[in-house]
N, C-alpha and C positions, 0 to 999 in steps of 0.2 A: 667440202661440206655443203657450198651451196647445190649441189647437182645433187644432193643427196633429198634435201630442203624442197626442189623443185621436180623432181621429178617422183616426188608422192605422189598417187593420182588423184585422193579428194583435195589435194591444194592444186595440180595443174588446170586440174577443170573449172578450178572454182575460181583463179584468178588469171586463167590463159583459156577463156573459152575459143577462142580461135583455133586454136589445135585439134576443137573435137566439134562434136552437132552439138543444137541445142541440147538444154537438160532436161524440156519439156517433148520434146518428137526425138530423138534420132542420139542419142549417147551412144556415143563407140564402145561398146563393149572388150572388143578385140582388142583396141589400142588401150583402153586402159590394164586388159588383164596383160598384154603384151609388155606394158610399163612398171606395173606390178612385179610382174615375172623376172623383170630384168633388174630391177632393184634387189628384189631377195636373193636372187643369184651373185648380187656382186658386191653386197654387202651385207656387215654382220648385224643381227636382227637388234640388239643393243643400242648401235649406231643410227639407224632405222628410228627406232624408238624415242629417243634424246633428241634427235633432228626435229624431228617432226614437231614433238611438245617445245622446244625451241623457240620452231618460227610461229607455231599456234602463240605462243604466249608473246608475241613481238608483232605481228601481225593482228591482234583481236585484242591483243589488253594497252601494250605498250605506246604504241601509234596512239591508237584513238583517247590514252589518256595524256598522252602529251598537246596534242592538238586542245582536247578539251580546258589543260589545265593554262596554256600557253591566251584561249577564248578566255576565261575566265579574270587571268592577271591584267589583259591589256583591255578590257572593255567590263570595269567589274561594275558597272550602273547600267549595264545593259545583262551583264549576266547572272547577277544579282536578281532582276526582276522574271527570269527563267528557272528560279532555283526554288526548290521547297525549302523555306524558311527564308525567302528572301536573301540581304547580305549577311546573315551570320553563317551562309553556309558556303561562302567562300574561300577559296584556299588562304593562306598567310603569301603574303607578298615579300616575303625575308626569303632573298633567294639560298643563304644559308640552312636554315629549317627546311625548305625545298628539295637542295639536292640532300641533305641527312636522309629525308623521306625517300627520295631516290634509289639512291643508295641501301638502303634498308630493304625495300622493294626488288632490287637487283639481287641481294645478296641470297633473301628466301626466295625467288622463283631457281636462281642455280643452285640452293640447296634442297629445294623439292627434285630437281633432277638426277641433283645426287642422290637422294632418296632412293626413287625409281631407279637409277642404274644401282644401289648395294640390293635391293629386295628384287630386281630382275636377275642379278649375277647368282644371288641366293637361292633365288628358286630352278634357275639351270645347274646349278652346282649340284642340286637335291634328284632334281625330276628330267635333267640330260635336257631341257626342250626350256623355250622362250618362256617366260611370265605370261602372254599373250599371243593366240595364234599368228603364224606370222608362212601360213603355207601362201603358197599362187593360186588356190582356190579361192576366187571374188566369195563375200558374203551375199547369201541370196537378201531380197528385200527385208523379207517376212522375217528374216533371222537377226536382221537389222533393225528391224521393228520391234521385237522382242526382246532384245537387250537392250536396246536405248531404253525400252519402257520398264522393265527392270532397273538398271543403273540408275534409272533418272526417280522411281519413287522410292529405291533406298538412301538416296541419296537426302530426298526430302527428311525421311525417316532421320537417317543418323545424324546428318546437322542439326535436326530440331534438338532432340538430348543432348548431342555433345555441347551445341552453342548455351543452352538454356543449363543445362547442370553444371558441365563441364567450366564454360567462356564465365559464365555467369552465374557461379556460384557461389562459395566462399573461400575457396582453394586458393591459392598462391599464385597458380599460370592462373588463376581469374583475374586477381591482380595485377597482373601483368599486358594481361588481354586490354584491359579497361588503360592502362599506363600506354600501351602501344596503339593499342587501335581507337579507342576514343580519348586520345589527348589532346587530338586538335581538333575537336567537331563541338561548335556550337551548336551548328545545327545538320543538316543534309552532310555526309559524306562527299569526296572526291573520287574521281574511279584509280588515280594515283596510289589510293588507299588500298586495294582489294589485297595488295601482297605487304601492305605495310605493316603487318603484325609484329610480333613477337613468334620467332621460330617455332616452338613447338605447340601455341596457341593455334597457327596455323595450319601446320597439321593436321590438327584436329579441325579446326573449322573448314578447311576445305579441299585439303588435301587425300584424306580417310574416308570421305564420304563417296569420293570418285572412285578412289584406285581400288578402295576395297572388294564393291558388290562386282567391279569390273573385271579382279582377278579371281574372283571366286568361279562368276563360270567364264572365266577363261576364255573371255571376247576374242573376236578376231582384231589384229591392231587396227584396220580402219574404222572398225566400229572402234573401237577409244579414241581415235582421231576426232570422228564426228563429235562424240559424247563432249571430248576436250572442245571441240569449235562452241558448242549449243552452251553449254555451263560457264566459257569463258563472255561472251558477247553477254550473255545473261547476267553475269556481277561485273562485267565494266560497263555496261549502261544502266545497271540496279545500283551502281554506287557511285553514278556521276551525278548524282541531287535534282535531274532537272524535268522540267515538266513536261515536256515538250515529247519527251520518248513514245514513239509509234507504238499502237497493238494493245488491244485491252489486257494483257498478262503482262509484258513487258514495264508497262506504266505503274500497274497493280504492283507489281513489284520494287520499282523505285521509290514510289510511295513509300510502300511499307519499312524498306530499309531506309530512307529519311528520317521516318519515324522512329526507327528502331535507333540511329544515332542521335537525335535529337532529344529522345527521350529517355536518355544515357543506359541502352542498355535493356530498360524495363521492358521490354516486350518485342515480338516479329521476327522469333529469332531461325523458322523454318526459312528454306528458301523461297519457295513459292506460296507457302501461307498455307496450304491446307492444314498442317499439323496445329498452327494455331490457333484456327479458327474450332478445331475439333477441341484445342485440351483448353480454350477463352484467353491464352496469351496475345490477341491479336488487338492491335490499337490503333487508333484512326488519328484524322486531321486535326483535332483537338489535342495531342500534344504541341504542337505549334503553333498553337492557338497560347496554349498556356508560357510557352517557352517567349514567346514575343511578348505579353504581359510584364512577367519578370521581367525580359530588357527595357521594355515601357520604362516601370516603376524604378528600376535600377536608376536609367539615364534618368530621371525625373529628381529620384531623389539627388544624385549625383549633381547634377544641374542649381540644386535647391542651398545644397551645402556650398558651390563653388560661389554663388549669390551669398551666401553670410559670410564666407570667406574676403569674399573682395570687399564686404561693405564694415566689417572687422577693419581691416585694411585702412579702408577708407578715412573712417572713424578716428582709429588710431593716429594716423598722420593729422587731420586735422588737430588733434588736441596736442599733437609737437608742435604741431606749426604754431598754437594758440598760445604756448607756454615760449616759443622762442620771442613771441610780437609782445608779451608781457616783458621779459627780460627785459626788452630793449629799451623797450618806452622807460621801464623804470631806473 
């Protein structure tokens, strides 16, 4: 499996630059299409497929939300002060609710694979040929350019509806959506979170938006490789909470998915925002603003009651104490 894993060519190059020239003068052409070639010859395009989405999702979601989540339990007054909404947007420190979420997260990214392998066996079963091209003819640029730019604004397109009608609607799998993926977000999301759904919420929110417009024209599989690298880094650093993230788009977007858990739901439900800002679903830093109030006034009042409680208390034992020093004297 691993040689299968590593000798894809947009992962060799991209984390064994030693093997080839740089990416900016001189990429091998030859050796890549040479590596390409030698893979679709020696193994079945299925295998191909499922490897690949694999190590994408272990590589770009899994790594860097374990590290982030590992940053976040062991220094949480330092990563607290890095997070939109400050410490309410911290994970739970109960390693039991931890690995559940894990574990939930493991379960839907190998059930989206399963997915992909019954709708890839289905459509060769139908059409003789792969769900995705899968010849040794390299994708030229400009073809690469054009589907990624397609995939990626239907993508905006059908997550905006499905999250906003579908996710958050009045429906059942709404309910479900809101029971699984905002049941532990006071405020900002974790990137631990991105697969933590509810199975067929998921689906819908991010699974359909991809694989759809990508099998319809019939990309070539490295162009879904790429498409899976840009959309996976894109919602495990949009749903790590923190401010910190490089790139006016990339930030823009973590924002707005803080917001969007923070403000349970009500709003930012495109991925990159353009849909929302076109249909006014789009919410700014003032839900956090209001969300930290409420905990204000909570802890306050909180605070105000455990004050008449202890002085209740207080009270009370003084007048036993009052009635036992009567007894005695008398």
């Amino acid at each position: 499996m691993i040689d299968v894993l590593l000798s894809i060519p947009i992962l060799s190059y991209v984390f064994f630059p030693t093997r080839g020239a740089s990416v900016s003068t001189s990429v091998n052409l030859i050796s890549i299409y040479m590596t390409w070639s030698s893979l679709i010859f020696t193994h079945h395009p299925l295998e191909i497929h499922l490897s690949g989405i694999l190590v994408l999702r272990v590589i770009f979601w899994l790594i860097p939300s374990v590290v982030f989540l590992l940053f976040d339990i062991s220094v949480p007054s330092l990563a607290g002060a890095l997070k939109h909404g400050g410490r309410s947007s911290l994970p739970p420190r109960s390693f039991p609710k931890l690995g559940k979420l894990l574990g939930l997260a493991a379960l839907n990214v190998f059930l989206w694979m399963a997915g992909e392998a019954a709708l890839g066996m289905a459509y060769t079963l139908v059409f003789k040929k792969h769900i995705f091209k899968m010849s040794t003819t390299l994708p030229l640029p400009w073809t690469v350019t054009k589907h990624c730019a397609f995939i990626l604004v239907s993508r905006e397109l059908l997550q905006y509806y499905l999250h906003r009608r579908v996710l958050h609607g009045k429906s059942g799998l709404a309910r479900r959506h809101l029971a699984y993926a905002h049941a532990t977000c006071g405020g900002a999301p974790y990137s631990l979170q991105v697969f933590s759904d509810h199975p067929l919420a998921l689906f819908f929110h991010r699974f359909l938006p991809v694989f759809l417009p990508s099998a319809l024209i019939r990309t070539h599989m490295l162009t879904y490789f790429f498409v899976t690298i840009i959309t996976t880094i894109e919602e495990t650093l949009g749903m790590s909470g923190y401010t910190f993230i490089p790139g006016v788009v990339l930030s823009g977007i973590t924002a707005r998915t803080a917001i969007h858990y923070g403000g349970g739901g009500s709003s930012n439900y495109g991925a990159v925002g353009i849909m929302d800002w076109v249909q006014g679903t789009s919410k700014g830093r003032d839900v956090f603003e209001n969300v930290n109030k409420d905990a204000d006034t909570h802890g306050a009042q909180q605070s105000s009651a455990d004050k008449l409680r202890r002085g209740s208390t207080a009270l009370r034992d003084a007048k036993d104490t009052l009635k036992k020093k009567v007894k005695l004297s008398g």
